[in-house]
C-alpha positions as CSV (number, residue, x, y, z in Angstrom):
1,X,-64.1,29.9,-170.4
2,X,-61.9,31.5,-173.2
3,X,-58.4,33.8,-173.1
4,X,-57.8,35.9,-176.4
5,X,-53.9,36.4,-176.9
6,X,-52.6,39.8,-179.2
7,X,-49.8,39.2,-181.0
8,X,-48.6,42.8,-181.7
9,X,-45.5,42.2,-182.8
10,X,-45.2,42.0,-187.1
11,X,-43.3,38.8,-187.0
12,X,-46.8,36.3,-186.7
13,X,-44.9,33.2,-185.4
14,X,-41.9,34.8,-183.8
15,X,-40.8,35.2,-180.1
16,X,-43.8,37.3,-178.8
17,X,-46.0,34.5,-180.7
18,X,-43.9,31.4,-179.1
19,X,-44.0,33.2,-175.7
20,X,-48.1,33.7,-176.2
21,X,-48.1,30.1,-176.5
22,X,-46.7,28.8,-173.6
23,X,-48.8,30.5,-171.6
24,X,-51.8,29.7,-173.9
25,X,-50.4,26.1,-173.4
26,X,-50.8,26.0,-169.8
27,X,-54.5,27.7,-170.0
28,X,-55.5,24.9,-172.6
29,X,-54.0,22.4,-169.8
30,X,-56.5,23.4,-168.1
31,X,-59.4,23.3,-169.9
32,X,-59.6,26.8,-170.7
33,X,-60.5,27.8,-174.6
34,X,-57.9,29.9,-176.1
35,X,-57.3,31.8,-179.3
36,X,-54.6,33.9,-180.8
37,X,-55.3,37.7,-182.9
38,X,-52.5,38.8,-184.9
39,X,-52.6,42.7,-184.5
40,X,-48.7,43.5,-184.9
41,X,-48.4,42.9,-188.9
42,X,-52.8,44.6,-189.5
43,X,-52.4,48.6,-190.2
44,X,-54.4,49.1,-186.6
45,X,-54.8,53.0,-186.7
46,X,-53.6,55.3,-183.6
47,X,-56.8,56.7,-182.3
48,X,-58.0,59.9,-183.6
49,X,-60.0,61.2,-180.6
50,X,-63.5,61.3,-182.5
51,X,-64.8,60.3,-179.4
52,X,-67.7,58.8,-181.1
53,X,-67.3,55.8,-178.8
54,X,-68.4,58.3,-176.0
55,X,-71.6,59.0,-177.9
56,X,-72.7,55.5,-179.3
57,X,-71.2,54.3,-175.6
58,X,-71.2,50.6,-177.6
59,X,-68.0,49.6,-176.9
60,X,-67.1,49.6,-180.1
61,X,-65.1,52.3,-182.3
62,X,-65.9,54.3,-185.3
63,X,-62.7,53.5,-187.5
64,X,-63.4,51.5,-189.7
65,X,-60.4,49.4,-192.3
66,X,-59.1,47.6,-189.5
67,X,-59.6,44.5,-187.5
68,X,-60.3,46.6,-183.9
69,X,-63.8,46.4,-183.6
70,X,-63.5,42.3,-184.3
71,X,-60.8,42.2,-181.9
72,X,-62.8,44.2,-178.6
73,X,-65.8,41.4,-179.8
74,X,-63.2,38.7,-179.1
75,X,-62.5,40.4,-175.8
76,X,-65.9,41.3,-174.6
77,X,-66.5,37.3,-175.7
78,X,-64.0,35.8,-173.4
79,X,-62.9,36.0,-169.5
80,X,-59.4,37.0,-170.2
81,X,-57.0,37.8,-172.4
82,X,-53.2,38.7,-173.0
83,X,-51.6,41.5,-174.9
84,X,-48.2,40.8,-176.1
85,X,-45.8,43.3,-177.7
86,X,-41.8,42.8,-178.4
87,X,-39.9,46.0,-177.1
88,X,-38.9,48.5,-180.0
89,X,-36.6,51.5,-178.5
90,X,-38.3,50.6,-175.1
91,X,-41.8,50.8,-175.9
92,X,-44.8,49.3,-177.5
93,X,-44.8,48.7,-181.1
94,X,-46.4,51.3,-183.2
95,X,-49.5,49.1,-183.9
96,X,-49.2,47.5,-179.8
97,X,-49.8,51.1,-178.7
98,X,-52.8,51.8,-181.3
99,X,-54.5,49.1,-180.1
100,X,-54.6,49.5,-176.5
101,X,-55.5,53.1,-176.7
102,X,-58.2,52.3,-179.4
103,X,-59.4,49.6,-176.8
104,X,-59.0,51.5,-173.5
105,X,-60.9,54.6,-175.1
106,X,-63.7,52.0,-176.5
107,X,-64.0,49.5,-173.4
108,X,-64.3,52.8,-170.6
109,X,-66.9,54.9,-173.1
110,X,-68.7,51.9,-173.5
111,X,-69.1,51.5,-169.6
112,X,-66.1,49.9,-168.1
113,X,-66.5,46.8,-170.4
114,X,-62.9,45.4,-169.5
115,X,-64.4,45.5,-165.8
116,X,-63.5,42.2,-163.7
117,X,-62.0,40.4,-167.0
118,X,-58.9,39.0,-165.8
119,X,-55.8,40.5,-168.4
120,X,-52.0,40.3,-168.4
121,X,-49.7,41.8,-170.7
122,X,-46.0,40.4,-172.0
123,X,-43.0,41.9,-173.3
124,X,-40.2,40.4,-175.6
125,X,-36.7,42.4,-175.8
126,X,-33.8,41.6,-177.0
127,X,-31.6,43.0,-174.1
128,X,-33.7,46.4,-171.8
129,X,-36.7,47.8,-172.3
130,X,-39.4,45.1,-171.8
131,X,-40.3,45.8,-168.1
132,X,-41.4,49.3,-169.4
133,X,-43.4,47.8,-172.1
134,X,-45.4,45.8,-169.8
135,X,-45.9,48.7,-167.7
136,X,-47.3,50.4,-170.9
137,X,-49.7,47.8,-170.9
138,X,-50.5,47.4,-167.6
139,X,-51.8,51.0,-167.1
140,X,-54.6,50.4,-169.4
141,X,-55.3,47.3,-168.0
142,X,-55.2,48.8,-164.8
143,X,-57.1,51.7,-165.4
144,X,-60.2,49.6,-167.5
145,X,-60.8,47.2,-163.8
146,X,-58.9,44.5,-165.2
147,X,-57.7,41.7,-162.8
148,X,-54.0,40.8,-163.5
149,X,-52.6,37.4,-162.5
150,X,-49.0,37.3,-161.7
151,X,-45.9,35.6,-162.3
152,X,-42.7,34.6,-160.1
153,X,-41.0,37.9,-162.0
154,X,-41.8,40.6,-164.6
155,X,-43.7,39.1,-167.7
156,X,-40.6,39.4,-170.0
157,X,-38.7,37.1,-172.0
158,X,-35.4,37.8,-173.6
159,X,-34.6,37.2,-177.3
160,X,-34.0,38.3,-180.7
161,X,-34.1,36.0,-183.0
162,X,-36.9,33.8,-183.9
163,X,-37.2,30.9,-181.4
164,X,-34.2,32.3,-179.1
165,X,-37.0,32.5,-176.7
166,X,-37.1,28.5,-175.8
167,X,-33.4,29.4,-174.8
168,X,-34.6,31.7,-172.0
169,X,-35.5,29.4,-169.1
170,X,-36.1,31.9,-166.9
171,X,-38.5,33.7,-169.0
172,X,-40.2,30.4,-170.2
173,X,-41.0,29.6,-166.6
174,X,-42.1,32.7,-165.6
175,X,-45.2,32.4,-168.7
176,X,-45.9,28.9,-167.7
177,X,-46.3,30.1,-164.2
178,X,-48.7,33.0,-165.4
179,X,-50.7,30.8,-167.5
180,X,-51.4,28.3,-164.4
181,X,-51.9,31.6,-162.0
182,X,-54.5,33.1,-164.7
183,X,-56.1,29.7,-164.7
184,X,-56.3,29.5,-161.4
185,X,-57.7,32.9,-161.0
186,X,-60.1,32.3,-164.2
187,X,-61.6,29.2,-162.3
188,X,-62.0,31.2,-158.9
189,X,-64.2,33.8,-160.9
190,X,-66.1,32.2,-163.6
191,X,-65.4,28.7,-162.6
C-alpha cells in the first residue's frame, strides 16, 4: 500500500511539510509506503476549462509545463493520499487551489478515478482560517468518492514560523491520530 502527501505550500520543509510528516510517520509505522510531492513552490497552472480531459476521458490533463499530470500518476498509483495547504487570507494557496481543481476536473472526466481511494486534507494557519481551508479541500475529495479518515478534531495545526508546528500539541496529536485512523482504514480496504 502507498499514501502520496502534497505539499502546496512554497516553503518545501516548512510547517505544512513537518505536519505531512507526522502523519506520514505514523502510516510508515505501519507498514504503509509513503511519498511526499512538492506542488506549493511548481508554477501548477489554474485550470483553463479546455475540457480536453472530458474528450480523451484519460485521467490525465492537457496542460502541459507543469508537474500535474506526474502528480494524478502518483495518485492513481497509490491507495491514499493527503493534500496539505497552509492558510493564506483563509483559503488555499494560489497553486493548492490549481491543483485540486486541475485534479478534480481530470480524476471525474476520466471516470471517477479518485473513487474509493481513501484521501484527507490539512491545513496550517498561523491564527483563523485553516478549518475553511480544509473544507476547500474536502469538497473535492468529497465530490470525486474519496473515503476520508478522521481525526479527534479538525485537521489543522497552528503555526507561523518554520517548525512552530512541534509547539502545537494539540495539532500534532490530532495528525498522528489521522495517520493511524487512515492506516487503519487503508488496511480494512486494501489490506
Amino acid at each position: 500500500m502507498k499514501v502520496v502527501a502534497f505539499n502546496g505550500s512554497p516553503r518545501r520543509d516548512g510547517n505544512t511539510f513537518i505536519a505531512l510528516n507526522i502523519i506520514l510517520d505514523e502510516l510508515k509505522n505501519e507498514g504503509i509506503e509513503t511519498e511526499i510531492f512538492q506542488i506549493g513552490s511548481e508554477a501548477i497552472k489554474g485550470c483553463n476549462v479546455c475540457l480536453v480531459c472530458k474528450k480523451t476521458k484519460d485521467g490525465f490533463c492537457a496542460i502541459k509545463g507543469d508537474n500535474l499530470n506526474q502528480a494524478l500518476s502518483d495518485i492513481y498509483d497509490s491507495e491514499g493520499f493527503i493534500i496539505g495547504s497552509p492558510t493564506y487570507f483563509g483559503s488555499l494557496t494560489p497553486e493548492a487551489k490549481a491543483f485540486i481543481d486541475r485534479v478534480g476536473y481530470c480524476t471525474r472526466a476520466g471516470g471517477s478515478k479518485l473513487k474509493r481511494k481513501v484521501a484527507a486534507g490539512i491545513a496550517i494557519a498561523r491564527r483563523a482560517g485553516a478549518v475553511n481551508v480544509c473544507h476547500q479541500i474536502n469538497n473535492m475529495l468529497l465530490l470525486s468518492e474519496c473515503i476520508i479518515p478522521s481525526s479527534t478534531y479538525w485537521n489543522i495545526g497552528i503555526a507561523r514560523e518554520k517548525g512552530e508546528i512541534m509547539e502545537d500539541k494539540e495539532g500534532v496529536e490530532t495528525f498522528k491520530i489521522l495517520g493511524q485512523n487512515m492506516a487503519w482504514l487503508l488496511k480494512k480496504l486494501y489490506g
